[in-house]
C-alpha positions in Angstrom: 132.8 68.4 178.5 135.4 65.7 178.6 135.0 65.1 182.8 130.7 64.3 181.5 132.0 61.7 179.3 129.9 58.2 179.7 132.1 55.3 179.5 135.4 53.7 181.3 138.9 54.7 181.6 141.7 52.1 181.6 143.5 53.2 184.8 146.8 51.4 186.0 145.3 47.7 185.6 141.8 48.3 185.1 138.8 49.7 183.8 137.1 52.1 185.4 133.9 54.2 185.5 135.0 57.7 183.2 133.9 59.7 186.3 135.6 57.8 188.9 138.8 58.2 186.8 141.0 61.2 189.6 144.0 61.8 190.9 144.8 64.0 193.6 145.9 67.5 193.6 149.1 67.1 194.9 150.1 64.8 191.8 153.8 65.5 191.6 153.2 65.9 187.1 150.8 68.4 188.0 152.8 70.9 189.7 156.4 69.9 188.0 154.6 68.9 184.1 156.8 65.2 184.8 154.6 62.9 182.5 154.4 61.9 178.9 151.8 61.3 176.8 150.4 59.9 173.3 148.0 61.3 170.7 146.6 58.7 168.7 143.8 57.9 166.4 141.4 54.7 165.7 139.9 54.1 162.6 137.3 51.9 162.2 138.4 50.0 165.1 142.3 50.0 164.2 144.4 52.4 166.0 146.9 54.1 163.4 150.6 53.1 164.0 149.7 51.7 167.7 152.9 50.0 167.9 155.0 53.2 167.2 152.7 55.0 169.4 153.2 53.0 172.7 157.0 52.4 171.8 157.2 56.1 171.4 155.4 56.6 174.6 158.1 53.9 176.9 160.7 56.0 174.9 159.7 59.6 176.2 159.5 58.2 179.5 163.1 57.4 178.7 164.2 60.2 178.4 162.3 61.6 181.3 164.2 59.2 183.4 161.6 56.6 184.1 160.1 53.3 183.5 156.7 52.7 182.5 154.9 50.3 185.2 153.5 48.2 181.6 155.2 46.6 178.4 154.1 47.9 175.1 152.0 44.8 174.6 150.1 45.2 177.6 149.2 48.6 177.0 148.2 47.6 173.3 145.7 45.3 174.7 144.7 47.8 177.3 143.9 50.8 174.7 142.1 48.0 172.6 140.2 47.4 175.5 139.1 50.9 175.8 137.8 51.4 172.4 136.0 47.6 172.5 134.4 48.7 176.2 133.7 52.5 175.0 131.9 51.0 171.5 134.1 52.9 169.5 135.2 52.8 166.0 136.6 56.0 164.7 138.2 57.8 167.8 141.1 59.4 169.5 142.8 57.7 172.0 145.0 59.5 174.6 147.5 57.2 176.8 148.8 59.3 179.6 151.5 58.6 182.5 152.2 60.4 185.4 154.5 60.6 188.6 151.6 60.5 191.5 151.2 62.7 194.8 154.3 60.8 197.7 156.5 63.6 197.2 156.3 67.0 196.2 159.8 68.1 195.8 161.0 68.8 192.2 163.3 65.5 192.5 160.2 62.6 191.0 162.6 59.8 191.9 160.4 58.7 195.2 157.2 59.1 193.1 154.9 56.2 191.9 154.1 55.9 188.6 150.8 55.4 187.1 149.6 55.1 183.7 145.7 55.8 181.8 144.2 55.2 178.5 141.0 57.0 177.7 139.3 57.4 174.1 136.4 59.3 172.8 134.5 60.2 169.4 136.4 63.0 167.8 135.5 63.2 164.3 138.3 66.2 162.6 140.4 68.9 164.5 139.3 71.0 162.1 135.9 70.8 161.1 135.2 70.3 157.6 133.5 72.8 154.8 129.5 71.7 154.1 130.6 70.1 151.0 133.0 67.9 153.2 136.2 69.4 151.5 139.4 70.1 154.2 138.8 73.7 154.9 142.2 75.4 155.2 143.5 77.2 158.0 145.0 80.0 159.3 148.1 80.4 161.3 150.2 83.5 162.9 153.6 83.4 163.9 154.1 82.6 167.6 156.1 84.5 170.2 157.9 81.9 171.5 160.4 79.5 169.7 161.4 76.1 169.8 164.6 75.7 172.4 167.9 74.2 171.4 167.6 70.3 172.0 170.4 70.7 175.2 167.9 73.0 176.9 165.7 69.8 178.2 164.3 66.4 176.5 163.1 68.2 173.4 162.6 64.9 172.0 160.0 63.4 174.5 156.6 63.4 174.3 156.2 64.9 177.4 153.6 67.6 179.0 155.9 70.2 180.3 157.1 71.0 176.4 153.3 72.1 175.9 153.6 75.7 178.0 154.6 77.5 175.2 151.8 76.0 172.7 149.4 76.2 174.6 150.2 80.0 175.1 150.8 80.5 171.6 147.6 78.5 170.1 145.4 80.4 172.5 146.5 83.8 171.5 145.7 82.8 167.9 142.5 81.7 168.7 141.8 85.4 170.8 142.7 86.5 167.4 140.7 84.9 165.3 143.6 82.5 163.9 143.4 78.8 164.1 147.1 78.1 165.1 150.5 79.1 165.9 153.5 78.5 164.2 156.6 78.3 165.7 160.2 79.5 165.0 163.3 77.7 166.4 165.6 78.9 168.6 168.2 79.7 165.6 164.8 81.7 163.3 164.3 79.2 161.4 161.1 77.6 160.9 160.1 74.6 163.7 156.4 74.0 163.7 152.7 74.7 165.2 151.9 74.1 168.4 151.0 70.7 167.9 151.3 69.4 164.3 154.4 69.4 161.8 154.8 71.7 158.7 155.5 71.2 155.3 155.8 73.2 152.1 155.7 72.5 148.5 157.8 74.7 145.9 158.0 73.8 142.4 156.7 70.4 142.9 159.2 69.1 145.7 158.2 69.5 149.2 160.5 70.0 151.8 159.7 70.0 156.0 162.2 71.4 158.4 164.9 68.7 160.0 162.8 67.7 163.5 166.6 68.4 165.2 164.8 70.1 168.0 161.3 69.4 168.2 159.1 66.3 168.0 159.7 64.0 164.5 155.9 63.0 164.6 154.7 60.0 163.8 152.0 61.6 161.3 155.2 63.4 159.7 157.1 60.2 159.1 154.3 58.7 157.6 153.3 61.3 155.3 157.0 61.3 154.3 156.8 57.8 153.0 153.4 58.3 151.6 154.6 61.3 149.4 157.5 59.0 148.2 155.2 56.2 147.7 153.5 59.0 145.5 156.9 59.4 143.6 157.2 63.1 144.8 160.4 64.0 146.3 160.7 65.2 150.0 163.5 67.2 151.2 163.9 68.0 154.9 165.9 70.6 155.1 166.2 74.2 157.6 163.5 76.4 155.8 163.7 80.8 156.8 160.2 82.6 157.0 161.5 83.8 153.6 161.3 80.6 152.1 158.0 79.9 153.7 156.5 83.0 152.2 157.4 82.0 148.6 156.1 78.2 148.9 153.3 77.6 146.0 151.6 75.5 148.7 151.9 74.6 152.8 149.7 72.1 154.9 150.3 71.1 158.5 150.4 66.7 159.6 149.5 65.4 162.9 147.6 62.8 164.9 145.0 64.8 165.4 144.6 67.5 162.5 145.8 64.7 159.8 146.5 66.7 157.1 145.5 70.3 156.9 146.0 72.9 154.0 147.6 76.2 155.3 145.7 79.1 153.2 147.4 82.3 155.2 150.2 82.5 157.8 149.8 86.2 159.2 149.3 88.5 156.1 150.5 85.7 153.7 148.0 83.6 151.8 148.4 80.4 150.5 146.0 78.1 147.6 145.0 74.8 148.8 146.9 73.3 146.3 147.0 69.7 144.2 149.7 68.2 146.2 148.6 68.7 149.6 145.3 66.9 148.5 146.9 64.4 147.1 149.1 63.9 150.2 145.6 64.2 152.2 143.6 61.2 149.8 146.9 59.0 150.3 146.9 59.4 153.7 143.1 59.3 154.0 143.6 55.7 152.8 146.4 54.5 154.5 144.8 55.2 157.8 141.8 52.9 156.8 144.1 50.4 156.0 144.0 50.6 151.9 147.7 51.4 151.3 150.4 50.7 153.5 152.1 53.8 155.0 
């Protein structure tokens, strides 16, 4: 239970006891879904792409139309502090900001601002097969789609963009699926709920343009790795069609790194050679072997 945690919570200037760490229920993000957020990952002590993380975190807040309280070094330093103060080497790390409780009118503009960091032991999303291989997962097609990127800030990291993954990914779960993935608004194919997709065809693989979802971090950096790798990457608008005839198709993210896709409703999938060496790469470029 995350609330049961032992440990401290860096919370707007300090750190403080994990249990003391509350807000009130009349928290304006609470009720309206006004903050933004970062998923992020430390590995033996290093925290994967931190820069991009906390940059990407003053830029959601952006496009939110607000200003973070703290500069991106201070907040470096602060979720440093968290893992040093928590003992924690390998870890997720989840910076959080949020308009607080002065107002509750749908306008935020009279709200203050506040600002978290809080980390904990999480080992894999997905846990992996006794003989330590990447198990592969199973996804269904979700009922909602991605909106078109003048419907709101589509390009934030924000926690009101969640509603519809976090509706999907828990009626794939009821049905025994692992995830959801996600059409666009024009039926082509966006993402899961959480994580980007990719597919491999004839030994290219291609990932749809992020033109209205989140361009992850995770995704940019598995780009360059599969370069790096000399395989070519094409992002491109991909139909279910084309999905169903890939020879291979693994999901990227913060949190599920790399995962082989092995059905997508009635459609299996191998987990094939590339995605494991995508996975191996990426595996060492997050320990700090290989650039990335």
């Amino acid at each position: 239970m995350l609330q049961n945690q032992p440990g401290v919570i860096w919370m707007d200037g300090k750190l403080v006891p994990w249990k003391d760490a509350h807000v009130h229920v009349l928290t304006h993000t609470l009720h309206y879904g006004s903050g933004v957020f970062e998923g992020e990952r430390a590995y033996d002590g290093v925290i994967f792409k931190m820069q991009e993380h906390h940059e990407r975190l003053h830029a959601s807040a952006g496009m939110m139309g607000f200003t973070l309280p703290y500069s991106v070094d201070v907040i470096n330093q602060a979720a440093m502090d968290v893992l040093q103060e928590n003992n924690l080497k390998d870890a997720y790390v989840r910076p959080v900001a949020w308009h607080g409780p002065e107002s509750l009118s749908v306008s935020s503009r009279s709200n203050s601002i506040h600002l978290a960091i809080a980390a904990w032991k999480w080992a894999s999303y997905f846990q992996p097969n006794p003989d330590g291989s990447i198990p592969g997962i199973r996804l269904i097609w979700a009922d909602w789609v991605r909106p078109a990127p003048n419907v709101g800030p589509v390009f934030a990291k924000a926690n009101g963009q969640y509603i519809a993954g976090t509706v999907s990914k828990n009626k794939a779960e009821l049905a025994g699926y692992n995830d959801a993935l996600m059409l666009d608004y024009r039926g082509y194919v966006a993402e899961c709920t959480g994580a980007n997709i990719f597919m491999v065809k004839d030994g290219t693989i291609y990932t749809p343009i992020a033109d209205c979802f989140l361009n992850g971090i995770t995704r940019r950096s598995v780009i360059d790795i599969a370069r790096q790798l000399g395989l070519t990457v094409t992002e491109q608008h991909i139909t279910p069609a084309e999905l169903s005839a890939a020879d291979e198709v693994f999901i990227t993210g913060t949190a599920v790194e790399v995962q082989p896709i092995i059905e997508i409703g009635m459609q299996k999938y191998p987990s094939g050679p590339i995605t494991t060496r995508i996975n191996q790469a990426y595996q060492k470029a997050v320990r700090g072997h290989t650039h990335a």
